[in-house]
C-alpha positions as CSV (number, residue, x, y, z in Angstrom):
1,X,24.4,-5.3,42.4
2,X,22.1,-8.6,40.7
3,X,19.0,-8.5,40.3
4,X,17.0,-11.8,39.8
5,X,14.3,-11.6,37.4
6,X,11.5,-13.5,36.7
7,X,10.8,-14.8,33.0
8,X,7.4,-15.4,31.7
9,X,7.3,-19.1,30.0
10,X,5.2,-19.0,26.7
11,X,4.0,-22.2,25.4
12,X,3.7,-22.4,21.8
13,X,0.8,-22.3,19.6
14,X,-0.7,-25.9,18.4
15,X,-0.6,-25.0,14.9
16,X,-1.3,-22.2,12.9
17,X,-4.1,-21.4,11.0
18,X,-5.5,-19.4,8.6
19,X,-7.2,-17.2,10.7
20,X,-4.0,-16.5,12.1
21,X,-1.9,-15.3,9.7
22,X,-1.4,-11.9,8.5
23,X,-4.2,-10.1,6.9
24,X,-2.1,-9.2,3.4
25,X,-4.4,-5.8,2.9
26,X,-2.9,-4.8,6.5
27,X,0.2,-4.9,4.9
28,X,-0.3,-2.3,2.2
29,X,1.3,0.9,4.0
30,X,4.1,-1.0,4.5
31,X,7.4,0.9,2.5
32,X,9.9,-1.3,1.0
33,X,12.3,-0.5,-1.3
34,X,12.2,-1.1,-5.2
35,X,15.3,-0.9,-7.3
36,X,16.0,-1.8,-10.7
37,X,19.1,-3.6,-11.8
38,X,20.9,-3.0,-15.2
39,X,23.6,-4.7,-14.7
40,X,26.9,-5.8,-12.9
41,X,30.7,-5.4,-13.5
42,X,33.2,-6.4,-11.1
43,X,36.8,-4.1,-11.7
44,X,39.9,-3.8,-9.5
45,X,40.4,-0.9,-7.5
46,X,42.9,0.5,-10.2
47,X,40.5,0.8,-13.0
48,X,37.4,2.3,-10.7
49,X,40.0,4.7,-10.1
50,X,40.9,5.8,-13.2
51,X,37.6,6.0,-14.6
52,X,37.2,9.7,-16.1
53,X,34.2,11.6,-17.7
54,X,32.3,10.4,-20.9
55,X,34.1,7.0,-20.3
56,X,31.2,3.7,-20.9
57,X,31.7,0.7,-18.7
58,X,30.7,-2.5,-20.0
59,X,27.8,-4.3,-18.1
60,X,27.3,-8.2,-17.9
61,X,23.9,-7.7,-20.0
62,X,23.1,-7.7,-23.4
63,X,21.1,-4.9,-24.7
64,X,17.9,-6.1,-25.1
65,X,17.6,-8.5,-21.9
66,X,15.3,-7.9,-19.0
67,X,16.2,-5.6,-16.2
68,X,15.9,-7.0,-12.8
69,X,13.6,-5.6,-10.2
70,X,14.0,-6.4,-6.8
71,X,12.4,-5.2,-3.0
72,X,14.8,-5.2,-0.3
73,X,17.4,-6.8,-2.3
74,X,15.4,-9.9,-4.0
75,X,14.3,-10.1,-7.3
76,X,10.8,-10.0,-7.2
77,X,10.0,-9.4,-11.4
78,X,12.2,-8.8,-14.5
79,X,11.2,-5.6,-17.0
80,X,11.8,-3.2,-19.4
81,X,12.6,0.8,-19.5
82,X,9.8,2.9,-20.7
83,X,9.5,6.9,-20.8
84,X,7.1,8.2,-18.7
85,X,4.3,11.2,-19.4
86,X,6.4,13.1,-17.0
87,X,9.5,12.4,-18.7
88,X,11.0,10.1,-16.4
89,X,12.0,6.5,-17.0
90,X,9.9,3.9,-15.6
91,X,10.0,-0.4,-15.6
92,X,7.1,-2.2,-17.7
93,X,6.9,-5.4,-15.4
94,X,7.2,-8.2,-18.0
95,X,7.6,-10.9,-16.1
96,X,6.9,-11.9,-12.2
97,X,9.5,-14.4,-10.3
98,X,7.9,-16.9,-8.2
99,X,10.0,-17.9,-5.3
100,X,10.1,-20.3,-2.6
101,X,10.3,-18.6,0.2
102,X,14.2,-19.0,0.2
103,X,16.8,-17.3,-1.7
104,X,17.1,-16.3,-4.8
């Protein structure tokens, strides 16, 4: 059995303005998620796989270069490790990334 249905026909907006768009303090509660990069290797299957305990694996960063921070995958700032009161680590922002709106 069909059924025929109806669709609604929306006409676009004229253009947008500022009263518009998004109020940025309404977006405060959203969650998003923050990680911290160290650095990348790429390795064939065969060495993951024979990796043991207590064995280092070389990263594509030099000690001493900024760690990248990213939300949702894009690298939003660049940092550095700090100890924490509660003796965790933590990221000291040191630099933010301005973007375009596009990729990184």
């Amino acid at each position: 059995m069909t059924k025929k249905t109806e669709l609604e026909v929306i006409e676009p907006e004229a253009e947008v303005t500022d009263q518009q768009v998004i109020d940025p303090d309404a977006l405060g509660a959203v969650a998003v998620r923050l990680s911290v990069e160290l650095g990348r290797v790429v390795l064939p299957l065969k060495q993951v796989r024979a990796l043991r305990h207590g064995e280092v694996v070389q990263l594509d960063r030099p000690v001493g270069d900024a760690l990248d921070i990213r939300i949702n995958g894009r690298l939003v700032a660049r940092g550095e490790v700090v100890a924490t009161e509660a003796g965790r680590y933590g990221i000291r922002v040191s630099q933010v990334v301005r973007t375009g709106g596009g990729g990184e």
